[in-house]
Each structure stands twice: as structure tokens, then as C-alpha cells.
GUVEX-441034 format. One record per residue (C-alpha): y, z, x; residue number from 1. Coordinates in nm, 3 decimals. Example, Ala and Ser with C-alpha at 12.3 -4.5 7.8 and 13.67 -1.06 7.14 Angstrom:
BEGIN
+---------+---------+---------+-----+
|       Y |       Z |       X |   k |
+---------+---------+---------+-----+
|  -0.450 |   0.780 |   1.230 |   1 |
|  -0.106 |   0.714 |   1.367 |   2 |
+---------+---------+---------+-----+
//
This chain:
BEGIN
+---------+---------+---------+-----+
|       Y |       Z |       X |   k |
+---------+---------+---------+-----+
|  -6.072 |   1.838 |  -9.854 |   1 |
|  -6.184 |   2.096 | -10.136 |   2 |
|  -6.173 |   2.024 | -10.459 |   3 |
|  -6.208 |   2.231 | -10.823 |   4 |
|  -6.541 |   2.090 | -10.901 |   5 |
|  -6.684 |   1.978 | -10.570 |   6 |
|  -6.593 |   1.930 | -10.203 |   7 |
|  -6.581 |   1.578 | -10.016 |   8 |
|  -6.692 |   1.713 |  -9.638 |   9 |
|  -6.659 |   1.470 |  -9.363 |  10 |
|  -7.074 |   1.436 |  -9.234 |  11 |
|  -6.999 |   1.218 |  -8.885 |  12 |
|  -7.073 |   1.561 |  -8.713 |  13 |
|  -7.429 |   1.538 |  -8.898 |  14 |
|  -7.562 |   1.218 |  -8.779 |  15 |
|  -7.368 |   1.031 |  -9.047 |  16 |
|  -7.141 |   0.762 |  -9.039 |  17 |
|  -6.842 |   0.809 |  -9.051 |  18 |
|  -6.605 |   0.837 |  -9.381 |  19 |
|  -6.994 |   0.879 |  -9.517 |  20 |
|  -6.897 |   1.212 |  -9.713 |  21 |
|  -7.108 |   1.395 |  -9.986 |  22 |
|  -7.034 |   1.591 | -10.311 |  23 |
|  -7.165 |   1.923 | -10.319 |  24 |
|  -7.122 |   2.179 | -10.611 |  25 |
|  -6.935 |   2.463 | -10.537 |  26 |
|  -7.260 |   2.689 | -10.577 |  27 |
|  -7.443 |   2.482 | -10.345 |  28 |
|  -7.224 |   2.530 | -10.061 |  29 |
|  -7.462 |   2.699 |  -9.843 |  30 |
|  -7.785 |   2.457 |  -9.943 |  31 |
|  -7.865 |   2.198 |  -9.677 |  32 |
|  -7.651 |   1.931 |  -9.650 |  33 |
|  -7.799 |   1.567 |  -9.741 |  34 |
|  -7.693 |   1.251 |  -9.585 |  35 |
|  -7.522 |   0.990 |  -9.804 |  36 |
|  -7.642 |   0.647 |  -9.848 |  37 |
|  -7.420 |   0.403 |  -9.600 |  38 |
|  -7.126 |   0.267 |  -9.686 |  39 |
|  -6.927 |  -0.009 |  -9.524 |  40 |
|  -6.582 |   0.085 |  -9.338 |  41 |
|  -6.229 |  -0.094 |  -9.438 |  42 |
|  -6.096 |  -0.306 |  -9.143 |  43 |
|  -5.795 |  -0.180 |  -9.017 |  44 |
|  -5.634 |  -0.463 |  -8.960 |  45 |
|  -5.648 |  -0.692 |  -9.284 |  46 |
|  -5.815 |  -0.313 |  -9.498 |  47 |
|  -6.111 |  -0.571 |  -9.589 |  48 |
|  -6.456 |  -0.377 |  -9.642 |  49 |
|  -6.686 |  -0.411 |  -9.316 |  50 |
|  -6.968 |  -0.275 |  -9.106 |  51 |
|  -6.976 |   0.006 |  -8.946 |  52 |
|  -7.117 |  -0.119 |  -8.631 |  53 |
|  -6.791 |  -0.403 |  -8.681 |  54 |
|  -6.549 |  -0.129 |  -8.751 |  55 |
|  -6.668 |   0.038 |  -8.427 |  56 |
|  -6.606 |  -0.278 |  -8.226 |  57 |
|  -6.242 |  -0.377 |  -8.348 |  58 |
|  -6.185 |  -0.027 |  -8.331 |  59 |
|  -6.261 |  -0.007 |  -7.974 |  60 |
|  -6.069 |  -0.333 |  -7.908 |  61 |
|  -5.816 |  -0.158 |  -8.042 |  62 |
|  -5.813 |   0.131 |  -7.825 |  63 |
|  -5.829 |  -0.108 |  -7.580 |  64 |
|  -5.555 |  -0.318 |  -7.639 |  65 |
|  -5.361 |   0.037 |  -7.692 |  66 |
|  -5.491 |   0.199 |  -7.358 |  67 |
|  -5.352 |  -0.179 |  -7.194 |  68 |
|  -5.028 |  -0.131 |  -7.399 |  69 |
|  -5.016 |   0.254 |  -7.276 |  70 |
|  -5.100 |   0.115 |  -6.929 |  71 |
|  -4.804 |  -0.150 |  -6.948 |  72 |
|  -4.581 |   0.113 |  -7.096 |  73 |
|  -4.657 |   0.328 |  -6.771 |  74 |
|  -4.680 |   0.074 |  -6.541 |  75 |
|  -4.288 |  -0.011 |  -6.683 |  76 |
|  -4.179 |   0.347 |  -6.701 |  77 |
|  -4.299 |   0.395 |  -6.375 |  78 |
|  -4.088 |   0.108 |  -6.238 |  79 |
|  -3.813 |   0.253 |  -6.428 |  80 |
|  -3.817 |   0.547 |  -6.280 |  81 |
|  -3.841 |   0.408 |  -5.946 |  82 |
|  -3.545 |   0.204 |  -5.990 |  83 |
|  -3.389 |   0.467 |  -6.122 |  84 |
|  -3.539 |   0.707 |  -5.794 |  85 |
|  -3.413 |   0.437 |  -5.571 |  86 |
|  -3.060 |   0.424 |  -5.709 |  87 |
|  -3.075 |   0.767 |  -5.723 |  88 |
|  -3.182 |   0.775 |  -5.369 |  89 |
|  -2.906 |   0.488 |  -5.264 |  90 |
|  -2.646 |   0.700 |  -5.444 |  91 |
|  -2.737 |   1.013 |  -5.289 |  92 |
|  -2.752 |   0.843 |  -4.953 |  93 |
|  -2.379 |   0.707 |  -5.022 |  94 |
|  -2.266 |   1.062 |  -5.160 |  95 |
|  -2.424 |   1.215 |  -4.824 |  96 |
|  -2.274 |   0.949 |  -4.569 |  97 |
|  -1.938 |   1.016 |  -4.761 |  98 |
|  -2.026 |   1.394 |  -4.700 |  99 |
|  -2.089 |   1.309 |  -4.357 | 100 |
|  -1.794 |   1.055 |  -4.296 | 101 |
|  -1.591 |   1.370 |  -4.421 | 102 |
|  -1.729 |   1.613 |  -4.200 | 103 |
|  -1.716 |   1.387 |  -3.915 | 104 |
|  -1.328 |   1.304 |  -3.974 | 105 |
|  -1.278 |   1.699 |  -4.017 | 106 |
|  -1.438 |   1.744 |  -3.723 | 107 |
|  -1.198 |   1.464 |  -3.577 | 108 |
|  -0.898 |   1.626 |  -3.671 | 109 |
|  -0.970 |   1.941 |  -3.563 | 110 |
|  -1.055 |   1.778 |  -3.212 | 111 |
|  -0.741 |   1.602 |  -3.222 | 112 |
|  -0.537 |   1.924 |  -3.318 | 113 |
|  -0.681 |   2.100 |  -3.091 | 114 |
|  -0.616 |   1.815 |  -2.775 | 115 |
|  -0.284 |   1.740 |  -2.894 | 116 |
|  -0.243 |   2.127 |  -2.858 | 117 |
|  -0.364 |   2.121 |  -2.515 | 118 |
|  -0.176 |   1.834 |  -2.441 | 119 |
|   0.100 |   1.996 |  -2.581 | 120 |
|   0.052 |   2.293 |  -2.383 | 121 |
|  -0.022 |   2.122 |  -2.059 | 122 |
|   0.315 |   1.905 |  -2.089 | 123 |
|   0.480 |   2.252 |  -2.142 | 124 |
|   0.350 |   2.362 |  -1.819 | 125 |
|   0.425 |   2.093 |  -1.626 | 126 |
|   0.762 |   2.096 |  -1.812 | 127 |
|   0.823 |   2.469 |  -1.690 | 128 |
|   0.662 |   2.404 |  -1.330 | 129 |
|   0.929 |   2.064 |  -1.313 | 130 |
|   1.224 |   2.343 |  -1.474 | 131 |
|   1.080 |   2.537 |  -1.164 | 132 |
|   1.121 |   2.259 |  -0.936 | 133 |
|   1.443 |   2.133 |  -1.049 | 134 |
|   1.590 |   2.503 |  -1.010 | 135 |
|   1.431 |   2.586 |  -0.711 | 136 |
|   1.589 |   2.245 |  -0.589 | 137 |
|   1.920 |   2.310 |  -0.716 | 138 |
|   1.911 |   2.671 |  -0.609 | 139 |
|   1.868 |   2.498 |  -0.259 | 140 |
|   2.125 |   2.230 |  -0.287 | 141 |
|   2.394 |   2.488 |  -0.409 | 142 |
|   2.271 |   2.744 |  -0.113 | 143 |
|   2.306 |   2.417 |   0.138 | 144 |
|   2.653 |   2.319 |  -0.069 | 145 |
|   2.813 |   2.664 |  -0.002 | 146 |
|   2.700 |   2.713 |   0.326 | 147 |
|   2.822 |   2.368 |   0.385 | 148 |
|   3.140 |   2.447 |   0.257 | 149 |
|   3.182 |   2.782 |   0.440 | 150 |
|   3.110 |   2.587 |   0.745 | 151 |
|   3.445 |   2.312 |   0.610 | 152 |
|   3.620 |   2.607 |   0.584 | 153 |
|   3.572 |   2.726 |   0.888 | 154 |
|   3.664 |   2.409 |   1.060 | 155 |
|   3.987 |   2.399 |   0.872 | 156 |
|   4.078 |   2.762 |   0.972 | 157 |
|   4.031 |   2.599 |   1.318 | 158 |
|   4.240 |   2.299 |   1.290 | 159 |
|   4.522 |   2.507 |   1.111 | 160 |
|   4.499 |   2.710 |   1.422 | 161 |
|   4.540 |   2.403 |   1.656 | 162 |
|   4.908 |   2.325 |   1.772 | 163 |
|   5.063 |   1.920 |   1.744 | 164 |
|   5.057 |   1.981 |   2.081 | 165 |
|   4.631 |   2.045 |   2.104 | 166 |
|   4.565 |   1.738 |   1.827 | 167 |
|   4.801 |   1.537 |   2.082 | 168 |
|   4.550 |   1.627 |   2.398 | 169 |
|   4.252 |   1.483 |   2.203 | 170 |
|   4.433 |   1.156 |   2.120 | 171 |
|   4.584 |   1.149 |   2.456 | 172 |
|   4.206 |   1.164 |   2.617 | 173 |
|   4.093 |   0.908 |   2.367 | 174 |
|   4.378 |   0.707 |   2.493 | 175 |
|   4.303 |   0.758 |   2.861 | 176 |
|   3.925 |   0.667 |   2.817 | 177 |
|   4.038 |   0.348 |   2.623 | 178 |
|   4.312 |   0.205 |   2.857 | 179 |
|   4.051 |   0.315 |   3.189 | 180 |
|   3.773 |   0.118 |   3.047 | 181 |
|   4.038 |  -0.163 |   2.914 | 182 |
|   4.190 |  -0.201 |   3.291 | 183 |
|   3.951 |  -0.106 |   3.543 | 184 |
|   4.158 |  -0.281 |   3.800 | 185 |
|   4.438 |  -0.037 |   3.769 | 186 |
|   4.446 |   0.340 |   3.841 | 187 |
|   4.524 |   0.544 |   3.547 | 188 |
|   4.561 |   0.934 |   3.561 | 189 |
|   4.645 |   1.211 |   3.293 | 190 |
|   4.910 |   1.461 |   3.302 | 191 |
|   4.711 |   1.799 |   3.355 | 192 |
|   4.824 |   1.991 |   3.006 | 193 |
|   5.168 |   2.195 |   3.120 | 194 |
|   5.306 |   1.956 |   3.373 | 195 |
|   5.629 |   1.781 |   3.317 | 196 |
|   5.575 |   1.389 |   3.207 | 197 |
|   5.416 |   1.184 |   2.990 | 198 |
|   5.044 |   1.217 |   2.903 | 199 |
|   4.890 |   0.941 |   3.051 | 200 |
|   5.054 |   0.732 |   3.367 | 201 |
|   4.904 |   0.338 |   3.463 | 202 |
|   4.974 |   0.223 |   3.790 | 203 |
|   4.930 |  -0.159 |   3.718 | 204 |
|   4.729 |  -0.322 |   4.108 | 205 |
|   4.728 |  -0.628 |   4.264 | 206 |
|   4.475 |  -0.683 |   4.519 | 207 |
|   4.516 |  -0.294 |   4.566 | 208 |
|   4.889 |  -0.228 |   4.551 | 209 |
|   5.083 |  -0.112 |   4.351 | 210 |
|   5.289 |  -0.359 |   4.149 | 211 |
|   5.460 |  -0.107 |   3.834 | 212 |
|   5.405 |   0.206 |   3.605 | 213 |
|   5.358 |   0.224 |   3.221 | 214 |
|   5.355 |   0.553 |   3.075 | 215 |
|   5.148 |   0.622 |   2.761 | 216 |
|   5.252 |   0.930 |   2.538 | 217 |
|   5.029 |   1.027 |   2.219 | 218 |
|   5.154 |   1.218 |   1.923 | 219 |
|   4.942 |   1.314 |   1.623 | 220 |
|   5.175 |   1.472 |   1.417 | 221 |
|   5.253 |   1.490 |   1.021 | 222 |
|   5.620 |   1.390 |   1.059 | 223 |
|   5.829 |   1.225 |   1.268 | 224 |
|   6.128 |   1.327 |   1.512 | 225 |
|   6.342 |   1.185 |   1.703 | 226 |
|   6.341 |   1.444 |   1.969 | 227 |
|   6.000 |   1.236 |   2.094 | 228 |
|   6.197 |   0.899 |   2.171 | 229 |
|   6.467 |   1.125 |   2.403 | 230 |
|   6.154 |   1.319 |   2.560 | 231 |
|   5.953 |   1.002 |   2.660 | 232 |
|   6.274 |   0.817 |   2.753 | 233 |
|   6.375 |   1.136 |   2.986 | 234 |
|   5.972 |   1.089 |   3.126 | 235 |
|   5.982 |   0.708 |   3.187 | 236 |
|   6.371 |   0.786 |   3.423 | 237 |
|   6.234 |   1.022 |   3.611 | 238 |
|   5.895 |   0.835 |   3.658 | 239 |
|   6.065 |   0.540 |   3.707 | 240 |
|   5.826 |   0.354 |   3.497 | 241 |
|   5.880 |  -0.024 |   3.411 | 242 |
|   5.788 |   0.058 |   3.060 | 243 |
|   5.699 |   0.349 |   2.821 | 244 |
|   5.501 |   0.369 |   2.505 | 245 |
|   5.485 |   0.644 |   2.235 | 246 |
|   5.107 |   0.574 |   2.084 | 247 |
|   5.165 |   0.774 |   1.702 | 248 |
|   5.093 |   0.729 |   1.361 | 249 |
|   5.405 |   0.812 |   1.205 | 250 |
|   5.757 |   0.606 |   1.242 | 251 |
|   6.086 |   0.647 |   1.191 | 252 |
|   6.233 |   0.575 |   0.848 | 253 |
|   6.182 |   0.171 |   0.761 | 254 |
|   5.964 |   0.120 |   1.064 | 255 |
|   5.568 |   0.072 |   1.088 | 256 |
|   5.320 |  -0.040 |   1.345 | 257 |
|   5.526 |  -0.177 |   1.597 | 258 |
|   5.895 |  -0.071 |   1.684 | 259 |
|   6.147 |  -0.046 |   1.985 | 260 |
|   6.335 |   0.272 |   1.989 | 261 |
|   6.589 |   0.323 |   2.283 | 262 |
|   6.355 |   0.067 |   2.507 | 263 |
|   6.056 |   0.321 |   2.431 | 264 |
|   5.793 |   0.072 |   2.248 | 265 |
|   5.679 |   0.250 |   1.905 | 266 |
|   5.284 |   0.113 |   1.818 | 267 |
|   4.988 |   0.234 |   1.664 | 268 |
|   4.767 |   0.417 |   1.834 | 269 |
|   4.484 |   0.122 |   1.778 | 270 |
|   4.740 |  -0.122 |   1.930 | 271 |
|   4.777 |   0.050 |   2.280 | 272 |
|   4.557 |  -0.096 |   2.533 | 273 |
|   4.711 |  -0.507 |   2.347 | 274 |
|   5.072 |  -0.403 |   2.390 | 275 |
|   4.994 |  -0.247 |   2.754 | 276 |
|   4.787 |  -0.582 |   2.821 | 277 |
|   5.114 |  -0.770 |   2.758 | 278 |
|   5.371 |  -0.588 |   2.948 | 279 |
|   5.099 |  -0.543 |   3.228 | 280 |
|   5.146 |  -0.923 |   3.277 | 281 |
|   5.497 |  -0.905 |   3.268 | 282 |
|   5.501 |  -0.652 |   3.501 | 283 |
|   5.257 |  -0.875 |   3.742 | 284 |
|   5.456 |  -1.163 |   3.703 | 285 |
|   5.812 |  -1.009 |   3.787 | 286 |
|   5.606 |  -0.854 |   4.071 | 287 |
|   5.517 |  -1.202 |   4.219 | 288 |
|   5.837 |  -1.402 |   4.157 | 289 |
|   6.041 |  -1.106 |   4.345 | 290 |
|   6.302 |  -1.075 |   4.048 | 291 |
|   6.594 |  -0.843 |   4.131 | 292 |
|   6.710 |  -0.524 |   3.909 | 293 |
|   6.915 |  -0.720 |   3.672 | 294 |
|   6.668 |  -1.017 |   3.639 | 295 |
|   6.434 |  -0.776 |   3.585 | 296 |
|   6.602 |  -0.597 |   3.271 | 297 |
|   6.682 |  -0.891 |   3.166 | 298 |
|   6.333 |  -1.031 |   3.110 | 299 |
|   6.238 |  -0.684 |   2.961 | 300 |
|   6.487 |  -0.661 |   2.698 | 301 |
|   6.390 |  -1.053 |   2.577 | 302 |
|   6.020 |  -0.950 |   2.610 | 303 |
|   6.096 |  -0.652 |   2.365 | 304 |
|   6.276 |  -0.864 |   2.122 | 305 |
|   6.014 |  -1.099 |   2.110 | 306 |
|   5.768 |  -0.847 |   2.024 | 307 |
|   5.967 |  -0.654 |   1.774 | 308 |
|   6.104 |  -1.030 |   1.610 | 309 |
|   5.936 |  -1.097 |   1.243 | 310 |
|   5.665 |  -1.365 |   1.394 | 311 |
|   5.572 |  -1.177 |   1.604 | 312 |
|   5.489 |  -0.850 |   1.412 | 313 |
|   5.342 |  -1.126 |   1.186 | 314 |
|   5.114 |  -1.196 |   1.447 | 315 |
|   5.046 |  -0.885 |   1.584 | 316 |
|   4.944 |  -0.761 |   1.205 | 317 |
|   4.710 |  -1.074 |   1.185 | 318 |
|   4.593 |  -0.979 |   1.526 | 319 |
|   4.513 |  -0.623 |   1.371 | 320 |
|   4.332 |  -0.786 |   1.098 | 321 |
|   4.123 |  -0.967 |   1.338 | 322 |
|   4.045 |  -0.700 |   1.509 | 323 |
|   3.930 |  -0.502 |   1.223 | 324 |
|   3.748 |  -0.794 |   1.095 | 325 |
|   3.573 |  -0.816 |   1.406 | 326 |
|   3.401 |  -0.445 |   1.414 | 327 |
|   3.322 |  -0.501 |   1.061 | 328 |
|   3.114 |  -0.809 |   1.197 | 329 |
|   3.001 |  -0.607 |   1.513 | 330 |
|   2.866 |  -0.358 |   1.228 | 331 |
|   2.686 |  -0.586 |   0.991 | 332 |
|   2.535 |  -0.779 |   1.317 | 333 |
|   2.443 |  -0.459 |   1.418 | 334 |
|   2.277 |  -0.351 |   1.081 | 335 |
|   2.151 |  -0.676 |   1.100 | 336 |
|   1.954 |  -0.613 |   1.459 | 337 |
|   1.834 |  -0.334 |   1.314 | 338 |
|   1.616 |  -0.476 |   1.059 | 339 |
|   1.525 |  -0.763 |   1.279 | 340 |
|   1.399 |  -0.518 |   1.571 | 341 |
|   1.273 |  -0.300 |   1.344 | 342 |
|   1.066 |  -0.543 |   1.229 | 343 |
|   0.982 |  -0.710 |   1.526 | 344 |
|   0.846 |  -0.353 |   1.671 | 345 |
|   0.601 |  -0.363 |   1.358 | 346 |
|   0.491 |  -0.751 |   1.474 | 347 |
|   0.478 |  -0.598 |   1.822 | 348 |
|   0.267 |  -0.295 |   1.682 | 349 |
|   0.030 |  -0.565 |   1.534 | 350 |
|  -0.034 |  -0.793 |   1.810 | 351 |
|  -0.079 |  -0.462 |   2.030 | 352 |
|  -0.378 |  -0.329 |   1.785 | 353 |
|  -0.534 |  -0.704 |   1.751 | 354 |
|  -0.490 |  -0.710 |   2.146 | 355 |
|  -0.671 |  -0.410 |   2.172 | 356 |
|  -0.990 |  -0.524 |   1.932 | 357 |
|  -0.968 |  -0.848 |   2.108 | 358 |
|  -0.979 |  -0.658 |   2.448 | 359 |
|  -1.266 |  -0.407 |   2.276 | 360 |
|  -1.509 |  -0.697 |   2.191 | 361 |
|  -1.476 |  -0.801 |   2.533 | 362 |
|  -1.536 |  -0.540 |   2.721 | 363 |
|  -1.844 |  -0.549 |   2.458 | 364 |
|  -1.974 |  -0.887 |   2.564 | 365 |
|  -1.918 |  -0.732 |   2.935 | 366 |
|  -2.134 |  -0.392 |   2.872 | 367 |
|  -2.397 |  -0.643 |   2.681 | 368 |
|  -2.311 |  -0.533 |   2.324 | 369 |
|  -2.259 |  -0.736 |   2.061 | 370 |
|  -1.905 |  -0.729 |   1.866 | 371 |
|  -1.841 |  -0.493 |   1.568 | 372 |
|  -1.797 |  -0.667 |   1.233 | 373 |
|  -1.484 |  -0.449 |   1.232 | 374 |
|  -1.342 |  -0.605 |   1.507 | 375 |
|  -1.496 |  -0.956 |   1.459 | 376 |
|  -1.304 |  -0.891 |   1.081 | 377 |
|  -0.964 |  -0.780 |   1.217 | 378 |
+---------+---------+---------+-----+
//
């Protein structure tokens, strides 16, 4: 520091101790410096006068304890700071797994999009190829349907075209087939188609002769007339048949099933080959007792009043029922066959094949093989 009279220079650079300092007049600036007697140094921590030499020791304990404390201080700092790294680092790890996480889902979503798309557009196509299916299909059913349907149509130009008189010839030879197979014993003939007479004629045998006649006439018509009583009854005189039957499915007003009509028996067409088994035994019977003319219409016209009387159409309907209740059963027992032989053909199919493995490992053991484990396992 420089003062108006004289200036107090710092001489530690010269060899002196320090704070030793040295007053030199203003026109002795440039003179050589001399050293100033020692002094003692104030103690910097209670600023009492000491040594030099003691000043230099508590000052380097000082710097000591201050380079520790410096130390400390960066020792802490740089714990701070790697807490503070490390959070920074555990935050920056969360903030780039959350980045991640984010991506990831986006990249999720846009997966999904896109599969659901594909999806989408796959069940579209399989939706248009089943639309295809299901036309094509119904295109085929409707092609089938109409030609199905010309084909009806065709058949029912064909039956309009048909005459009573042609839908009576294929009754009448379902009729003849029937009562042939129904009475073997007898001879029964058809009317050729044309001739006078009724359809069908049955020449009821014993032991080869010939014992009566029955004639059989079949109608399939829509209504009825009256006009077919008169012809069969005109057919049966000049046959000189015992008995005559008109087989048809339509009656006369108040009548069904089973009716007498100027002694020509009315019946269904179902009913033939019972009501031809009962007068054939009447028939058989007057034949062996010998009965006379009289005797013999007698017995006829209290064998048609018997079946025309109430019990016995009773009976003759719960006859029909039986009957019909019977090829129901013959059906179901024959559905019922069915499955059993069906599967009895699939046993039979089984035992065949093990047959044959059994018959495979021994022609085996013959040839000196040993058994497959196929075989050995079936």
C-alpha cells in the first residue's frame, strides 16, 4: 500500500518474513531494499501475537483441516450428484420403458388393425365364396325343381289323356295279381280289354273242378253312376256267376265301404280278395251239400244281409283297421331289420378282417415268420 510520506511494501518475496514490511521514503524508492527486524505474527484463531515458525504450523493445520473440509465437501457433492445421476438415470430408464411400452402397444395396434383387417377380409371371402355356394346350390335346386316340375306336368298331360276306362285296366290288373296270388287253388282269368264281361272272372276248384264263378269288376272313377250296377248285373246273367263284385272307390249317395246294390256286392277295392274269401266258402259249401236253385238263393240273399247288417260292417271296418295296423307293423319290423342287419353285416365285416389277421399270422407261423405286431395288436 502507498502512502504520502512513505510506502509499507510487503518483503516475503525478499527473504523476509512475512507481514515483515519496511518504510522507505518516497526518494529512496529505487535504493536497495533492507530487511526489517522480525516481528511475531497474530494467531488467527484467538489474533494473539506468535511466532512465525507457530503461525506457519497452525496455518498449515489449517489448510489442512480446510483441504479435509474441501475433501468432505467433494466427497458429499460427489455423492450428491450420483444420487442425483442415479435418479436421473432410474427416471430416464422409466421415461424410456414408458417410451418403449408406447411404441410397443402402437406397434400392437397397428398389428391388430391390420389382422382384424385381414380377418375381416378373409371372412368376406369366404362370405362371397359361401354366397357363391349357396347360389350355385340354389341355382341347381331351382334348375332340378323346374325340370322336376316339367316332368309333373308332363305326367298329368298323360293322365288327363287316359280314359276311366284305361285307369280301370290298371286297377283291374292290380286286382287280378291280388286275387291269383290270394287263391292259387282257383283259376282266375282277365277279360282281354274290348270283350264283353266283367274284368276279371274266378272259377272257384275243388280237387280240380269246377264248383262256381265270381266276377270281379274295377272302376276308378271320380263319380259314381248307376249305369255300373245294371252293367255288372247284365255281366254276372249272362256269365252265370254265383256272385259279382264292383271293386271302386266311390259309392252311391249314403253308402261307403261295403254295400249291396241289386245283389251286385259294392266294397273297396282293399277289401276284394276278404269279401271273395267269404262267398268262395259259401260257394264251396252249397257245392258239397247239393242245395237246389231256390235253396241256393236263399242262402245268398241271408249271406248278403249279414254282410251288409250294422255288426257286421262294424266288423269288417275293425277288420280294415287291423289290416292297416298290420302293414304299419310289417313296416316298422321291417325298418327295424334293417338296422339290425345292417348292423350285423358291420359285426360280420369285423369278424371277417380279424379272421383274416388271425388266418395271416398263421400262415406266418407256417412259412416260419414270426407275427406282425399289427396283427398280434388287432
Amino acid at each position: 500500500m502507498i502512502n504520502t510520506g512513505s510506502v509499507e511494501n510487503d518483503t516475503s518475496s525478499l527473504g523476509y518474513p512475512p507481514n515483515t514490511y519496511m518504510n522507505i521514503d518516497e526518494n529512496d524508492r529505487h535504493k536497495e531494499l533492507i530487511p526489517a527486524p522480525a516481528v511475531t505474527e497474530q494467531c488467527p484463531w484467538c489474533d494473539n501475537p506468535i511466532s512465525h515458525s507457530r503461525f506457519a504450523e497452525i496455518e498449515a493445520k489449517i489448510r489442512n483441516q480446510e483441504e479435509m473440509k474441501l475433501a468432505e465437501a467433494g466427497q458429499q457433492l460427489r455423492a450428491a450428484m450420483e444420487v442425483q445421476h442415479a435418479a436421473e438415470l432410474s427416471h430416464q430408464r422409466q421415461l424410456n420403458e414408458q417410451q418403449a411400452e408406447k411404441t410397443v402397444q402402437a406397434k400392437l395396434t397397428v398389428l391388430d388393425a391390420e389382422r382384424q383387417k385381414l380377418f375381416s377380409d378373409q371372412l368376406s371371402a369366404s362370405a362371397k365364396d359361401r354366397d357363391e355356394s349357396i347360389l350355385k346350390a340354389q341355382s341347381d335346386f331351382n334348375r332340378e325343381r323346374e325340370s322336376l316340375q316339367l316332368k309333373i306336368k308332363e305326367m298329368e298331360r298323360v293322365i288327363q289323356k287316359k280314359t276311366s276306362q284305361d285307369l280301370g285296366e290298371s286297377s283291374e290288373i292290380d286286382l287280378y295279381t291280388l286275387l291269383r296270388e290270394a287263391f292259387p287253388g282257383d283259376r282266375v282269368t282277365r277279360v282281354a280289354k274290348g270283350q264283353p264281361g266283367a274284368d276279371i272272372h274266378l272259377e272257384v276248384l275243388h280237387k280240380g273242378m269246377a264248383c262256381g264263378l265270381i266276377i270281379v269288376e274295377s272302376k276308378n272313377t271320380k263319380t259314381w253312376q248307376t249305369s255300373f250296377v245294371a252293367k255288372l248285373r247284365q255281366d254276372q246273367l249272362a256269365a252265370g256267376a254265383d256272385h259279382a263284385i264292383l271293386a271302386t272307390t266311390v259309392f252311391p249317395r249314403g253308402q261307403k265301404d261295403l254295400c249291396v246294390e241289386s245283389n251286385v256286392i259294392l266294397v273297396n277295392p282293399s277289401q276284394v280278395a276278404h269279401i271273395v274269401a267269404l262267398l268262395r266258402r259259401s260257394v264251396l259249401t252249397i257245392h258239397l251239400r247239393g242245395l237246389g236253385q231256390h235253396e241256393r238263393a236263399s242262402k245268398m240273399s241271408m249271406l248278403y244281409a249279414l254282410i251288409t247288417s250294422d255288426k257286421y260292417i262294424q266288423q269288417f271296418r275293425e277288420l280294415e283297421k287291423l289290416s292297416g295296423d298290420i302293414v304299419t307293423l310289417d313296416a316298422s319290423e321291417k325298418k327295424s331289420h334293417e338296422t339290425v342287419w345292417k348292423k350285423r353285416g358291420a359285426l360280420t365285416t369285423r369278424i371277417a378282417s380279424a379272421l383274416s389277421d388271425i388266418a395271416s399270422d398263421v400262415a406266418d407261423v407256417i412259412e416260419g415268420q414270426e407275427p406282425t405286431e399289427l396283427s398280434i395288436a388287432s
